[in-house]
C-alpha positions as CSV (number, residue, x, y, z in Angstrom):
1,X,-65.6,31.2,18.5
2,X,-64.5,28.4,15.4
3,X,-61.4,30.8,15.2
4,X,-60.3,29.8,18.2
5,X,-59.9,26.5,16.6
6,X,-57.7,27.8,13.8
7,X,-55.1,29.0,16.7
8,X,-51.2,27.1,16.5
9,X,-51.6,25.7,20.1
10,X,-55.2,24.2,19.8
11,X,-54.2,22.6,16.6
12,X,-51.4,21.3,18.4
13,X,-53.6,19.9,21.3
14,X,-56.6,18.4,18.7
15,X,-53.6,16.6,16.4
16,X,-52.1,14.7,19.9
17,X,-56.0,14.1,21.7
18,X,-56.9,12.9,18.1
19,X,-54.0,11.0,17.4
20,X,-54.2,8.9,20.7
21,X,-57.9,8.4,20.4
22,X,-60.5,9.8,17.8
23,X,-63.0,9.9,20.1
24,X,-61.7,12.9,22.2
25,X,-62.7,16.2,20.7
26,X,-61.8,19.4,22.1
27,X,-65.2,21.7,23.7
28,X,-65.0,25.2,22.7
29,X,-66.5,27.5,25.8
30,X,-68.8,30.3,25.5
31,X,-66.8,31.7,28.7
32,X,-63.4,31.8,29.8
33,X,-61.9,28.5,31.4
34,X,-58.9,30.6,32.5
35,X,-59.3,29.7,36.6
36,X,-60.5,25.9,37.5
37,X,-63.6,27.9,38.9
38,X,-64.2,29.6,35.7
39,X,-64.4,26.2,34.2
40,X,-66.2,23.9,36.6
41,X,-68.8,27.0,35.8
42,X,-68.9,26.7,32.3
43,X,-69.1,23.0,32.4
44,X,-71.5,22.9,34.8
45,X,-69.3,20.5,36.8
46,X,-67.2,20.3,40.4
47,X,-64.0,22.4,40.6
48,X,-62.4,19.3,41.3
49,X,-62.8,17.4,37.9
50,X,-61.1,20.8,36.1
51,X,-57.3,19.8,35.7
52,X,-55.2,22.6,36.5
53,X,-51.7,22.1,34.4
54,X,-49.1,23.4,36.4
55,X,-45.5,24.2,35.3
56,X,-42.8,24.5,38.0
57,X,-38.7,24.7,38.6
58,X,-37.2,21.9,40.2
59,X,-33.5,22.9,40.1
60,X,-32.7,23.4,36.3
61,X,-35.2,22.1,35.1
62,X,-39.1,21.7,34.6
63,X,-42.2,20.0,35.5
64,X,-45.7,19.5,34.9
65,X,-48.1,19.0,37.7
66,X,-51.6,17.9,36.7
67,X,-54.0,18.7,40.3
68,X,-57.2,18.6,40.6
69,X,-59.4,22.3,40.5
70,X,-60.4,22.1,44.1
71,X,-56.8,21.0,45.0
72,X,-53.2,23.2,45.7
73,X,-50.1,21.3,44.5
74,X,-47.8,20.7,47.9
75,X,-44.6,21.7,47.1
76,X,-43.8,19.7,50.5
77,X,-44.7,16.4,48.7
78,X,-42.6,17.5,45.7
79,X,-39.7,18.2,47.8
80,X,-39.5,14.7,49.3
81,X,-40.8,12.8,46.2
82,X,-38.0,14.5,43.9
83,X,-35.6,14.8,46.8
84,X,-35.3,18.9,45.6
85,X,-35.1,21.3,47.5
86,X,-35.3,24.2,44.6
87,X,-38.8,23.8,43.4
88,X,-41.0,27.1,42.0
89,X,-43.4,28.2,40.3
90,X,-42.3,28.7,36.4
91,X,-43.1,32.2,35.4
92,X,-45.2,33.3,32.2
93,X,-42.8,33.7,29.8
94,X,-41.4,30.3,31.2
95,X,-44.7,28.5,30.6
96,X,-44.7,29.8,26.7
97,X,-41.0,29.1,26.4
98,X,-41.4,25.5,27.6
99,X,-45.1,24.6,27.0
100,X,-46.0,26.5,23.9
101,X,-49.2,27.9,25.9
102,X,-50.2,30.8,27.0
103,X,-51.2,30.4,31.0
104,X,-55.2,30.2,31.3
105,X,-54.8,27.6,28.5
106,X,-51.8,25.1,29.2
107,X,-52.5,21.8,28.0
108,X,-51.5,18.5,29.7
109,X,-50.4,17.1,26.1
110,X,-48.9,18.4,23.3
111,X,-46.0,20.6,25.0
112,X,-43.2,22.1,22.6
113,X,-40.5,20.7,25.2
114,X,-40.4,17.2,26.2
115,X,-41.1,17.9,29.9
116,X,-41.9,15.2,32.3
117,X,-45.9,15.1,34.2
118,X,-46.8,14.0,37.8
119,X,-50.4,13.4,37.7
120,X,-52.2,13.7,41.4
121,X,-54.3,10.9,42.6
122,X,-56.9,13.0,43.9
123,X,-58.2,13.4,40.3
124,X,-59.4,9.9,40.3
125,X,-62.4,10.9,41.9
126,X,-64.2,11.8,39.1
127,X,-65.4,9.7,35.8
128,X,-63.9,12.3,33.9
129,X,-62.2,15.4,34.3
130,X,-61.4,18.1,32.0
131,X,-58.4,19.8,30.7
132,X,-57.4,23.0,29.4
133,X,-56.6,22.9,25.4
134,X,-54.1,25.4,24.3
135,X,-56.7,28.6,24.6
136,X,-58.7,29.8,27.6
137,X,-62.2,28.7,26.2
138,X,-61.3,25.2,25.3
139,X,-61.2,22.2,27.0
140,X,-61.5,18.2,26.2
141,X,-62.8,15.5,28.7
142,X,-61.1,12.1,29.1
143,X,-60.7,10.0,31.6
144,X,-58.1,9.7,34.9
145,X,-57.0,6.8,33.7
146,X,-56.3,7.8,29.7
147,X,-55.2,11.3,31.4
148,X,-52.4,9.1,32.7
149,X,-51.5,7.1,29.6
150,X,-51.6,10.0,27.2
151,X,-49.3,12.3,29.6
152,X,-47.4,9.4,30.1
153,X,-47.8,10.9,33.6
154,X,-46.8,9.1,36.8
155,X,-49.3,9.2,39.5
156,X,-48.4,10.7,42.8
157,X,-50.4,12.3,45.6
158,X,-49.0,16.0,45.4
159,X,-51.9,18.4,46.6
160,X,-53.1,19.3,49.8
């Protein structure tokens, strides 16, 4: 499992977690933390504190959707917040292009594109939630409000 350490995009996500605050240390899984259920199971925690990264289309370009695990993103909301009627779901080879992950393991930080981040209230329920680290088995804990400020997300209520 320390291998998974030594891989390109969970360097990448331990260098920006670690550069905005020392204390935040990516968790390597025994299991896969490919599906927000997955997680919550190997965390022992609710489905809701698991961030799900999302990347969409919005026209020409992207966007990153942070929702909570127990949560769909509303493509309704999105479509009246961004006043865009062309939003989708980016595809796999989208999500590596634009991201640098691998889906099952997309990060809310340390993307290889500067995309912009809408980061659903509903996530604020919890103390701390936990996102995804570059690799299906890792994950790092921070809080809703640092999960903001290190996204330099904007908080919007886009799930249902």
């Amino acid at each position: 499992m320390d291998k998974i350490l030594d891989k390109e995009p969970v360097k990448r996500v331990k260098k920006a977690i670690e550069n905005y605050d020392s204390n935040l240390k990516i968790i390597v899984l025994d299991s896969t933390a490919r599906t927000a259920k997955d997680a919550a199971f190997s965390l022992n925690c609710e489905v809701g504190a698991i961030v799900k990264s999302l990347l969409l289309k919005t026209g020409g370009s992207f966007l990153i959707c942070l929702v909570a695990g127990d949560k769909r993103c509303s493509f309704k909301k999105l479509i009246n917040y961004l006043n865009e009627s062309d939003i989708s779901m980016a595809n796999a080879d989208e999500v590596k292009e634009n991201t640098g992950f691998s889906i099952g393991g997309v990060s809310p930080v340390a993307h290889i594109k500067k995309i912009d981040i809408l980061v659903d209230k509903s996530l604020n329920r919890f103390s701390y939630v936990y996102a995804a680290a570059g690799h299906p088995n890792c994950v790092f804990k921070i809080n809703y409000r640092e999960l903001i400020k290190i996204t330099n997300g904007i908080e919007k209520e886009i799930s249902e």
